[in-house]
C-alpha positions, 0 to 999 in steps of 0.5 A: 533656766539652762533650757531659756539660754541653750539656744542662745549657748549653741549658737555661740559655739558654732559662730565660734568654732566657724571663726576659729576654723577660718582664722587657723586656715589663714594663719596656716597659710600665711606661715608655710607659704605653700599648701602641702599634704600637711596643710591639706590635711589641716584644712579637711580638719577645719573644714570638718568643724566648719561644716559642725560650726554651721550646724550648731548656728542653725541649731541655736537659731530653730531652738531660739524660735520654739 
């Protein structure tokens, strides 16, 4: 029964994770008013789990289709 919903699950998460990844990046932008090594490093974070985001989209999508 997991298996019918698990693309599903996984697409959800990376849809999630991609819209946590960009409301944190302007949030942290529109509070400290300035893009230091502090926010720099926060972005390569997010990009990271964007980029993880993005793949469990694609995942959930070919999993739907088999």
């Amino acid at each position: 029964m997991l298996y019918e919903h698990l693309p599903r699950i996984i697409e959800i998460i990376g849809s999630l994770l991609l819209a946590f990844m960009v409301l944190r990046v302007h949030h942290r932008i529109l509070h400290e008013h300035k893009i230091d090594r502090a926010v720099f490093k926060v972005m390569k974070l997010e990009q990271k789990m964007g980029i993880l985001g993005f793949i469990l989209v694609i995942t959930g999508f070919l999993l739907s289709l088999i």
